[in-house]
N, C-alpha and C positions, 0 to 999 in steps of 0.2 A: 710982629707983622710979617716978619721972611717966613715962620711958620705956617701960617694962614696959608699964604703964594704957594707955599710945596704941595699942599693938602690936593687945591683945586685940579692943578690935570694928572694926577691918582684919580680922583672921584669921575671924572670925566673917561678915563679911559675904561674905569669898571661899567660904566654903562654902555659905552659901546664893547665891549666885549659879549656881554649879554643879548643884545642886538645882533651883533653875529651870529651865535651862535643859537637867535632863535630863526633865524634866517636859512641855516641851514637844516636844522628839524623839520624846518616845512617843505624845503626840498627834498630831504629824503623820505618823508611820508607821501608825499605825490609820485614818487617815481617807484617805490614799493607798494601803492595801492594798497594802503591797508583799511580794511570796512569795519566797521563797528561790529559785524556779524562772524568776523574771522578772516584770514588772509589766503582765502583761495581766489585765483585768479580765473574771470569766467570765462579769459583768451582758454584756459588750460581745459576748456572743459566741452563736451560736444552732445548736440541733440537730436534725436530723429524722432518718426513714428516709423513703428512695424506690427505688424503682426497684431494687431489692437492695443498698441503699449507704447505709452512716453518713457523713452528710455536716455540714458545717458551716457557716456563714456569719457576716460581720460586720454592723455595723446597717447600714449602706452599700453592702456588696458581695457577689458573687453568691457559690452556694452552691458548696460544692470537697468534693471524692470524701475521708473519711480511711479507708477500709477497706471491703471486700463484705462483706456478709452471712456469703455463702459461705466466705470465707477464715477468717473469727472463729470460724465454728463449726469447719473443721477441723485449725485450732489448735491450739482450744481440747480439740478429741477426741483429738487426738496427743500434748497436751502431760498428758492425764490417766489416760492410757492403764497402766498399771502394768508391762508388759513393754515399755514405749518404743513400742510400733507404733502406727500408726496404723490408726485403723478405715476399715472401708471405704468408700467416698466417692460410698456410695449418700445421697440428699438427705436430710437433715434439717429436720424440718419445724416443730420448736419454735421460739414468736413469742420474740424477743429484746425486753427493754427495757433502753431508755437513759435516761441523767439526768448533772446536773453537778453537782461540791466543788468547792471552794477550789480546785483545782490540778490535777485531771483530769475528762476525757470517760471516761465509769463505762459499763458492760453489763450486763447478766445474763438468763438463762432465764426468761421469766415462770413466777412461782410461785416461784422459787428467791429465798433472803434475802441470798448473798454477792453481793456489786458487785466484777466486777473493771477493772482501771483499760486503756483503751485508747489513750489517748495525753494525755499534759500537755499544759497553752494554752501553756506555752514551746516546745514542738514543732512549733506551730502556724504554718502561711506567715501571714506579715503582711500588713496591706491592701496593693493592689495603692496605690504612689507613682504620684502626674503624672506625666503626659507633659511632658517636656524640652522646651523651644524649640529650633527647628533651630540648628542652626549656622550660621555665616556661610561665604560660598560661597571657597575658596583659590582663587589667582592663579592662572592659566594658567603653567604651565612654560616654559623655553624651548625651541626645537627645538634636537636636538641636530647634533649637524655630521656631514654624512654620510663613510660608510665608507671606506675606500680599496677599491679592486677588489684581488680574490685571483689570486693566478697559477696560469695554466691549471697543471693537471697532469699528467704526464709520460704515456704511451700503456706499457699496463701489457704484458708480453712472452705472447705466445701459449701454451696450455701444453701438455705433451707427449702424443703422438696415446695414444691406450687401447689395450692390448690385446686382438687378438682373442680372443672367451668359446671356451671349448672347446663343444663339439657334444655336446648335452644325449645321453642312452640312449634306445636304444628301448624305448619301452614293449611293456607284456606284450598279448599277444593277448586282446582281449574274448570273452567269452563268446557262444554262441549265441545269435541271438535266438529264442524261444518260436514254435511254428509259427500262424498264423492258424487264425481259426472257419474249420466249412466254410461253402464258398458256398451260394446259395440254389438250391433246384434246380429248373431252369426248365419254364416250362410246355411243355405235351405238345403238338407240330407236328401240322397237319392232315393229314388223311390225303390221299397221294396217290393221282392216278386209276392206272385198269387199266391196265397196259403190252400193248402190241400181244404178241402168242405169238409166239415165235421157234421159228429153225429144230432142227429134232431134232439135237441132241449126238451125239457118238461117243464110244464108250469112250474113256477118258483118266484118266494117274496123273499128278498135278501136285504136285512139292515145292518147296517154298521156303523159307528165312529171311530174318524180316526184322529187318534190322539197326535200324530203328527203333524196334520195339517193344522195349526193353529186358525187362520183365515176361512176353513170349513167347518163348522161344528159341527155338521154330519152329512150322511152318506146314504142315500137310499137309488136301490137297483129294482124295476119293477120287467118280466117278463111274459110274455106269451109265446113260447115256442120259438120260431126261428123268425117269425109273420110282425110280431111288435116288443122292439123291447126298449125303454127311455131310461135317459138318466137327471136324476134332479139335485142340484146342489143347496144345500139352505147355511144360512150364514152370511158372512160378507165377505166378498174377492175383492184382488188387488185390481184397479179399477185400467183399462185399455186404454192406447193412444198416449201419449208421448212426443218431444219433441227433442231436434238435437240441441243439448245444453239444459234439458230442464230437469230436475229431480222430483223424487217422493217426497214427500208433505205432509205430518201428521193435520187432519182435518178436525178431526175431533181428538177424545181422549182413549176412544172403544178401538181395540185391534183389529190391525187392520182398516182402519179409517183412516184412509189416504187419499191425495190426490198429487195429481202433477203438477208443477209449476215452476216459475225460474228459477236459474241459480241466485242467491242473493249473498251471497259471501264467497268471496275468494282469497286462497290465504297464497302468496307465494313472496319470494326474494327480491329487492330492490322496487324502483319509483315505476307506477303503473303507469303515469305519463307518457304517453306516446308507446308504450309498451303490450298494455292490457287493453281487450278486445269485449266490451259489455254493455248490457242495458241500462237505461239511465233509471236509480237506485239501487245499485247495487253497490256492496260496499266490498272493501277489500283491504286483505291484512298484510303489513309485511313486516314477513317475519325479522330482518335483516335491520329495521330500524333504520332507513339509509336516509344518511344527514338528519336525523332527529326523528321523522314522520313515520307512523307506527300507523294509522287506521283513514283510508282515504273512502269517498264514495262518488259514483259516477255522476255528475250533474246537469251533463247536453250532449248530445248527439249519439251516434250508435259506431263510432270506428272506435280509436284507440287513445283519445284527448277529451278533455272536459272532466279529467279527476280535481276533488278539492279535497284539502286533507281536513279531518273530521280530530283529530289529536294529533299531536307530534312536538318536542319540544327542542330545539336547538342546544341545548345547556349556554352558557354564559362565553362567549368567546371574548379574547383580547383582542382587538385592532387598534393599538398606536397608528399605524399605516393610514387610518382615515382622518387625520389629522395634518394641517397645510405645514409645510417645513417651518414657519414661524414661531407654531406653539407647542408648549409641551404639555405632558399631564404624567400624573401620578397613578393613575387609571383610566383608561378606554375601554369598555367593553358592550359588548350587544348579544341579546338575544330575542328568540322569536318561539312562542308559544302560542301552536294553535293558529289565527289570524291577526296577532298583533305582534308587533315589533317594540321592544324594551332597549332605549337608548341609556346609555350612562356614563360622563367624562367628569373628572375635577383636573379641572385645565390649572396649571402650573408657572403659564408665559406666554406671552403672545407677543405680537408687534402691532404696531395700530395702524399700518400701511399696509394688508391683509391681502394678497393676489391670491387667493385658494392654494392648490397644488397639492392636497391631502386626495389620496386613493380612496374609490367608488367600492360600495360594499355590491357583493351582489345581486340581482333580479330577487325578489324575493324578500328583501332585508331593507331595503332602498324605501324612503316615504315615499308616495305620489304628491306633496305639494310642499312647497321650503316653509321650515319652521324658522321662528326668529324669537330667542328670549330675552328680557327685560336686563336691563343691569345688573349686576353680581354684587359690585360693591364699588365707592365713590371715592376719589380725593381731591381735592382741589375741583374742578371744573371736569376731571374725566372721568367718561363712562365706559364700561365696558357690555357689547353684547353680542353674542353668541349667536350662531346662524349656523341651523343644517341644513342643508340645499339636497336637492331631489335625487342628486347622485350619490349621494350618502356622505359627502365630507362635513368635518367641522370646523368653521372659520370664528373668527374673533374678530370685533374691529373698537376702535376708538376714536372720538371725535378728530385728537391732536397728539402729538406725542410727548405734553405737559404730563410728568407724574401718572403713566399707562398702568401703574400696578395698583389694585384694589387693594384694602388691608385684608380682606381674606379671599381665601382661594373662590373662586366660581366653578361652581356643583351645575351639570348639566345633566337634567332629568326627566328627559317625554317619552312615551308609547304613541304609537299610532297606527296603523293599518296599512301596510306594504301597497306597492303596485300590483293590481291584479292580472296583469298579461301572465306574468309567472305563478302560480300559485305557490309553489315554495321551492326556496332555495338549491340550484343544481348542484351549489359546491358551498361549502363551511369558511370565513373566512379568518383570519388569524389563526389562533391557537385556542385550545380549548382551556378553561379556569378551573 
């Protein structure tokens, strides 16, 4: 029984010891603030806006970038959006406030009553630590022992002579060249003095041909004294009258069977557009091939405008650049033959929130009305399709941004017929393929 008595205030003091001493755990966790997220204190920590940026700082150290302006609001627009998209990412202009809890850097719309949370102080970079004292400086190495020399190597055997190339074909005969303007036609010689009178003539029949005059097959002089004497040509002449710009003209196939008429070919260096000076049909060559176009012909008016090119081929150019900063591709490129414009992309990535911002191909290269292609390929509930707009870029979009990627790439592949303000292209754009 006296054993029993000892036991009880032992047991009784073990429990109030434990009672104390939970008693003061809770007062040292209250007066140390400590968060379930970490033991930063949000007294220690301070916020501003500037400069378009929620930023932060400790009491000690400078201030550090946690998010723009810009980026929170369009978030916060995409993440509220009801069909997933995001709105478009023209500026918004409502002033944001901020403020701090227990445990996060808070935002919201002024005027607006919900706070939502933009980053915990456990997220937070910690003050920047001292700088470390250098190091002590390591020993010098020892040098190492030099190489042995390599042994020459061996003279490598000459190698067997080439065969002779076979003897390329003759090429095809060129074409005629175009005849020259005529010349300028010179001015009128003075007149020469009186000739002395000769002596009186005697009747006389005089015939001849002359073999140099091709255009005359002969020649006949008939006389009477000094009283009648004619001359008569048989054959055919090169025919009078002329204008400035026009040339000779075989008429028929018999020499000498000509006549006058326009110039219909003109060959010279660079774009006859605004440059060359012609009647409507007339064609024109340049020689220079400038930006593709090789054979153009006049089609309205009488100044120096209304050429359209008749052949000319751009060759295949790269332009990434007409592509909106979104998407990529594996190939871009365009070309223009003739009156038709050859598009070609396999797009690579896209975004499904699409604002364009892909660069305008030139006058010339450009459709005149937006194309728009069917889906490429399916997952889940998205589609993807392709849109080239009138200024020459290529955009991509998608209903949502549920699984954006097709399981194979999207091939974009139309021709079409450029704007006609421009007939062809003043300048080439990207690089040439």
């Amino acid at each position: 029984m006296e054993r029993e008595n000892t036991r009880k205030p032992a047991s009784k003091a073990f429990v109030l010891s434990l009672f104390v001493i939970t008693i003061i755990l809770i007062i040292l966790l209250f007066f140390i603030k400590i968060s379930p997220r970490g033991v930063i204190d949000p007294n220690a920590v301070s916020i501003r806006q500037d400069s378009g940026e929620i930023q932060y700082k400790y009491a000690d150290g400078n201030w550090q970038k946690i998010v723009s302006l810009e980026d929170l609001k369009n978030k916060d627009n995409g993440a509220n959006k009801k069909d997933g998209k995001k709105e478009s990412s023209k500026t918004d202009s409502r002033e944001i406030e901020i403020q701090k809890n227990s445990l996060y850097i808070q935002w919201r719309y002024a005027g607006e009553s919900e706070w939502k949370n933009i980053i915990a102080y456990s997220d937070l970079k910690g003050k920047d630590g001292r700088d470390g004292r250098d190091g002590l400086n390591g020993q010098n190495g020892k040098d190492g022992r030099d190489g042995i020399n390599g042994r020459n190597g061996q003279n490598g055997k000459d190698g067997l002579n080439g065969q002779n190339g076979r003897d390329g074909q003759k090429g095809d005969k060129g074409d005629t060249g175009a005849a020259g303007p005529a010349g300028v036609t010179g001015a009128t010689g003075a007149t020469g003095a009186t000739g002395a009178t000769g002596a009186a003539g005697q009747n006389a029949t005089i015939s001849a041909t002359n073999s140099t005059q091709p255009c005359s097959t002969g020649l006949t002089i008939t006389g009477n004294g000094t009283s009648n004497l004619g001359l008569q040509f048989t054959g055919k002449n090169l025919p009078a009258g002329g204008t400035t710009n026009q040339v000779l003209g075989k008429k028929t196939d018999d020499d000498c069977d000509v006549e006058w008429k326009d110039t219909y070919e003109i060959r010279g260096t660079g774009m006859p557009e605004g440059n060359v000076k012609a009647s409507v049909g007339t064609y024109y060559t340049d020689t220079a091939a400038t930006n593709g176009a090789i054979r153009w012909i006049k089609t309205r008016g009488s100044d120096k405008t209304g050429w359209k090119v008749v052949y000319g081929d751009t060759g295949w150019r790269s332009v990434p650049q007409i592509l909106s900063t979104s998407m990529k591709a594996s190939v871009v490129k365009v070309r223009r033959i003739n009156n038709t414009v050859y598009l070609y992309a396999a797009l690579t990535g896209w975004a499904y929130n699409w604002n364009g911002g892909g660069a305008s191909l030139p006058d010339g290269l450009s459709p005149g009305y937006q194309m728009q292609g069917p889906s490429a390929g399916r997952r889940g509930d998205s589609y993807l399709t392709w849109i080239v707009q009138t200024g020459g870029q290529i955009n991509a979009e998608t209903p949502s941004a549920q699984s954006p990627t097709p399981p194979l790439p999207p091939i974009v592949s139309v021709s079409y017929v450029p704007n006609d303000n421009v007939p062809w292209p003043t300048t080439l754009p990207g690089t040439a393929m």
